[in-house]
N, C-alpha and C positions, 0 to 999 in steps of 0.2 A: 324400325321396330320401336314401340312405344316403348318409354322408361313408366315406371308404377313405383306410388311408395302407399305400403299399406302399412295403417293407422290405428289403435284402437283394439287388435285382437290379442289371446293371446298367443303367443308362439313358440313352438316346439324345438326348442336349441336341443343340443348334443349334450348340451348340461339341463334340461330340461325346461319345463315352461318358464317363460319369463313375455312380462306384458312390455313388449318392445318393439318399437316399430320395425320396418326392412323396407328396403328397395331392391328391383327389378332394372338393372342398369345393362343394356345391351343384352337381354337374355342370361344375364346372371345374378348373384345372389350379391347385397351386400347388406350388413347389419350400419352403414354410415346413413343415416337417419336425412343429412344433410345435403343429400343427391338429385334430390326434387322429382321431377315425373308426374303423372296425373294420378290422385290422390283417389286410395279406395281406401273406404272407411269401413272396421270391420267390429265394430264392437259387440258383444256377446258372441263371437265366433271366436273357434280357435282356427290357427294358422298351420299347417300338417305341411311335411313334405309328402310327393306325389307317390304314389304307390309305386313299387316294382315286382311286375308277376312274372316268375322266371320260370312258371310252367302253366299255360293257358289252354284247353282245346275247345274252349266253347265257340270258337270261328266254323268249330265243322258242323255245330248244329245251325249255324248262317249258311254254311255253303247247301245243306242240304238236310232243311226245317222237317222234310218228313219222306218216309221211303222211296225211292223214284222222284223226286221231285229237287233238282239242284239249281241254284243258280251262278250264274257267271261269279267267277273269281272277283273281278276289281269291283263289281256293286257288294258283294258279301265282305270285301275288305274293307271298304267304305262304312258296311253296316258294325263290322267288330269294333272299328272303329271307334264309332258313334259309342258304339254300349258300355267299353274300354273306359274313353273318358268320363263319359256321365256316370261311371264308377269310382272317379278316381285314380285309375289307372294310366300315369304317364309314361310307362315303360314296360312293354310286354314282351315279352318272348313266346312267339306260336307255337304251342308243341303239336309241329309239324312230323307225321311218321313217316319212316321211307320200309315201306315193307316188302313181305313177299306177299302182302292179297296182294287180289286184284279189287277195283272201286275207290273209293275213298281211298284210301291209307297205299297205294300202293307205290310203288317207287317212281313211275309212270306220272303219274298225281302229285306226287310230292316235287321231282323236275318241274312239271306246267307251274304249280305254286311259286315257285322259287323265282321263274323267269317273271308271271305276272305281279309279284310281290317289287319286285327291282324295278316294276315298269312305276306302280302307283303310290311307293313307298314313299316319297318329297311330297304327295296332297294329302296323307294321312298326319294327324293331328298327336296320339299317341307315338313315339320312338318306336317303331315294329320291330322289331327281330324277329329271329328263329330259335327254336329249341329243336334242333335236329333229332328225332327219336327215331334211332336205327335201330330196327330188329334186328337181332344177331343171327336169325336165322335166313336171312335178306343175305344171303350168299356170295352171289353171281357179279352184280355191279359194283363192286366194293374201289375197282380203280375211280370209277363216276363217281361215286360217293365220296372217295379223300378229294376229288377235283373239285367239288363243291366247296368244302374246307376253305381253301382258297378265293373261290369266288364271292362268298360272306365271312370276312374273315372275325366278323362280331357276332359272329354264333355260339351256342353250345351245341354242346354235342352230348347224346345223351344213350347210354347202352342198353335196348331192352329185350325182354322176353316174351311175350306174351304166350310162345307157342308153346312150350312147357306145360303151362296150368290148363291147354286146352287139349294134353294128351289123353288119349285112350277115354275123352268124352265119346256117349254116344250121339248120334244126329238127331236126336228129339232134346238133347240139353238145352237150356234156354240160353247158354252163351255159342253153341256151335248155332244154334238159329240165328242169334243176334251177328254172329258176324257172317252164315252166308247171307242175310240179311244187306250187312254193309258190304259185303263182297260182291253179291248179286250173282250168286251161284248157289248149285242145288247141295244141301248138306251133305250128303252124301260123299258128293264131289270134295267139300272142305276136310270133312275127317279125312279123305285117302290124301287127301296134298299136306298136313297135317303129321300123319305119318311118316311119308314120304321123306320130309323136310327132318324129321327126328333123325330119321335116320344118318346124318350127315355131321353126327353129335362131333364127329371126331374132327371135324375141319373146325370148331367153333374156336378155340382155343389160339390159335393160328391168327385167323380171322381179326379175331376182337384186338389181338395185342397189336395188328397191323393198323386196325382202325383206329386205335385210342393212342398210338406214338404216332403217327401221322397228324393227329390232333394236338396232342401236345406242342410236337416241335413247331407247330406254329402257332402256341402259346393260348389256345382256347382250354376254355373250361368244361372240364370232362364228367358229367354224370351218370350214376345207375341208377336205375327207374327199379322198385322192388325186389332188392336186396335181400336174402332169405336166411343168412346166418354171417356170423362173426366171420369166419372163413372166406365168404366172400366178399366180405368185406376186404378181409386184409389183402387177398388176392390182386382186388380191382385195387387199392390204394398200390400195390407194386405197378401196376401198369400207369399211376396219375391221376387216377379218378380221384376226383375230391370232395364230388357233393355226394351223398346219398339221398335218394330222391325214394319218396314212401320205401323206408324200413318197413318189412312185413313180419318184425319180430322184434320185442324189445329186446332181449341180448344185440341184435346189429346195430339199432341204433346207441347200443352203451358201445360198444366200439367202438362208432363214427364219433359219440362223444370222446370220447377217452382219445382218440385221433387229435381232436380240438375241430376239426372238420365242422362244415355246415349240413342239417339235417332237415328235407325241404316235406312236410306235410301238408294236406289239401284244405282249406280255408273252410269248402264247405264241409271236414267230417267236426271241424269247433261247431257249426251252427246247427248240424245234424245230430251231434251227439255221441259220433264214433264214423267208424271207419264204413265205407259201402261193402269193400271187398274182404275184409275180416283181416285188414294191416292192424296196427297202432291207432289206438286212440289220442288225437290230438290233444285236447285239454289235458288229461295225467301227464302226457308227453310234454307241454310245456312247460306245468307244474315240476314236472323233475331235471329241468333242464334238457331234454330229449326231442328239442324241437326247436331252431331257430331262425326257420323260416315258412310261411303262409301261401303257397299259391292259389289262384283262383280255380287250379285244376278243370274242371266244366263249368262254372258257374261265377261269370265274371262280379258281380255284386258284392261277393264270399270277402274278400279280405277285408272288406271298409267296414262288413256288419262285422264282422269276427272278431276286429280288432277291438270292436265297442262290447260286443259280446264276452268278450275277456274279464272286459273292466266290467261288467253287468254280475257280471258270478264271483268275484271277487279274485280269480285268480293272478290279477296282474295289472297296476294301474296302467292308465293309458300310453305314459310315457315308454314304460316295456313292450306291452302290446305291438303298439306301432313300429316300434321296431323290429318286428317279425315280417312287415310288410312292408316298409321302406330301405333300412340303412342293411338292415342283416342280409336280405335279398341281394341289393347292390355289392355288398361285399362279395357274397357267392359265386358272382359270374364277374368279380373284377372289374365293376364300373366305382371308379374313385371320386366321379365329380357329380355323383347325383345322390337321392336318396337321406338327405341331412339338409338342417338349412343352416349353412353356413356361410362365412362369405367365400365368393368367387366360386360357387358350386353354379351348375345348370339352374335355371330356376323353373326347379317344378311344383309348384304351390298347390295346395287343398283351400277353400275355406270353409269353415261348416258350422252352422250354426251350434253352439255349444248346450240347448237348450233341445231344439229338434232334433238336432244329428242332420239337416237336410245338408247335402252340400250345395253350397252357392255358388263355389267359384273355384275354374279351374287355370291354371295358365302353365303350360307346355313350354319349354325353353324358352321360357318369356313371356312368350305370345298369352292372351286370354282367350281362352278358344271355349269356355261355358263360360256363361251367367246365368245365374235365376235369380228370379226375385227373394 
């Protein structure tokens, strides 16, 4: 592995910017200026640690760009990839769902992902993980599912609902379309399995504490995906959840505050303006403290503009910003040697020009794996 000492920009310490050089020594980080390596010169760029997006689904708009039309798993991994990085994303988490559809998202789908991700994970460029997104109403294979736990034992795990908010729709709603849609079944069909599935309210309780102590004891980081009150907030923290992943109500995210807990909002509802689904608006939500971490949720680009976006409206100089999408992330799922540039961290470098914002340079546990001009 090549050693790198870059020269000339400025750089983003844990104490803030400071114009100092750094080296790249065996894929990690060292502020000893005196280490030698082959010399990138960065001047008018700042220097950023690499992004960590700890909840991403834009790989399913790669796996499958338009209705009926999918393509094989390791070229779509190959392509999130590609998009990952040239975002600045050196550390992703796929929030991969394990459901009761059928299509896309089904549990079925979610197993093949798991097995082909483990086959092509070592020639992908970004760190891939998982963000395991178990529907709570995904029943039936809950033994497969804690066996998974084990098999990626650098996952999260993350507890959701979805089938709640799609109760008592009718089959002409634009969300029961959109998901026989992804289902690839007639609506119809979806409202009565829908129901069906509700009705089974009384096992959920059961369920979820078996799922989320099986996670724990083997020390992963446990998420809920829209949260709906204080209440359940406090609920999920008895079981060990410890992120709240989009609060759909600002009292739960004063709670997850008040917890001291990390609070993970979507990158694009900063560049959009507010929320898609009518959660929390991210920008107030920073501004009051109610927000301290960025994922790219669909739209991998989302954290690098967002972060600049912060600093553009004034609500937060760069130095904070970014740590909404580097060290606060890192923290959330318990990774301690990334996300900072310090010494003897992973070296996941940014370089971007300070002038355009283009990024020029990326390097992955070391490696430089972009350049532009």
């Amino acid at each position: 592995m090549t050693n790198w000492k870059i020269t000339g920009g400025r750089v983003l310490t844990p104490g803030g910017f400071e114009e100092i050089d750094i080296s790249i020594v065996e894929g990690r980080l060292s502020l000893d200026d005196h280490c030698g390596g082959s010399e990138l010169a960065c001047e008018g760029c700042l220097v950023l640690p690499g992004i960590v997006d700890v909840h991403g689904d834009g790989f399913e708009r790669v796996i499958r760009p338009r209705a009926g039309v999918d393509f094989p798993l390791p070229v779509a991994l190959q392509e999130a990839d590609r998009q990952m990085i040239g975002n600045g994303i050196t550390t992703a988490y796929h929030g991969l769902t394990a459901s009761w559809e059928t299509g896309l998202r089904s549990f079925d789908a979610a197993r093949t992902f798991l097995d082909i991700l483990a086959d092509v994970a070592a020639t992908l460029d970004c760190d891939t993980r998982v963000n395991l997104r178990w529907e709570v109403y995904c029943l039936d294979p809950l033994d497969e599912l804690i066996s998974w736990l084990d098999r990626s034992p650098d996952m999260v795990l993350s507890l959701n609902d979805h089938l709640t908010a799609y109760l008592d729709l009718p089959p002409d709603h634009r969300k029961i379309i959109r998901m026989a849609e992804r289902m690839e079944t007639p609506r119809e069909d979806v409202v009565a399995q829908i129901a069906a599935l509700h009705a089974r309210i009384d096992e959920l309780p059961e369920a979820i504490a078996k799922v989320t102590k099986a996670a724990t004891a083997r020390g992963l980081t446990v998420f809920a995906h829209d949260e709906t009150s204080p209440d359940q907030r406090r609920a999920n923290r008895a079981l060990g959840v410890s992120v709240s992943e989009f609060p759909m109500t600002w009292d739960t995210a004063r709670e997850t505050a008040a917890g001291d807990e990390h609070i993970v909002l979507g990158a694009p509802n900063v560049l959009r303006g507010g929320s898609q689904n009518n959660a929390i608006d991210a920008e107030p939500a920073i501004s009051s403290g109610l927000c301290s971490v960025l994922s790219s949720d669909y739209y991998y680009p989302a954290p690098l503009l967002a972060a600049f976006a912060l600093v553009d409206r004034g609500v937060a100089p760069l130095e904070t910003a970014w740590r909404l999408v580097s060290s606060s992330p890192a923290e959330a799922v318990g990774l301690s040697d990334r996300g900072r540039i310090a010494e003897g961290l992973r070296a996941d470098v940014l370089i971007i020009d300070a002038e355009t914002r283009r990024l020029k340079t990326v390097f992955a546990g070391g490696r430089r794996v972009l350049q532009r001009d």
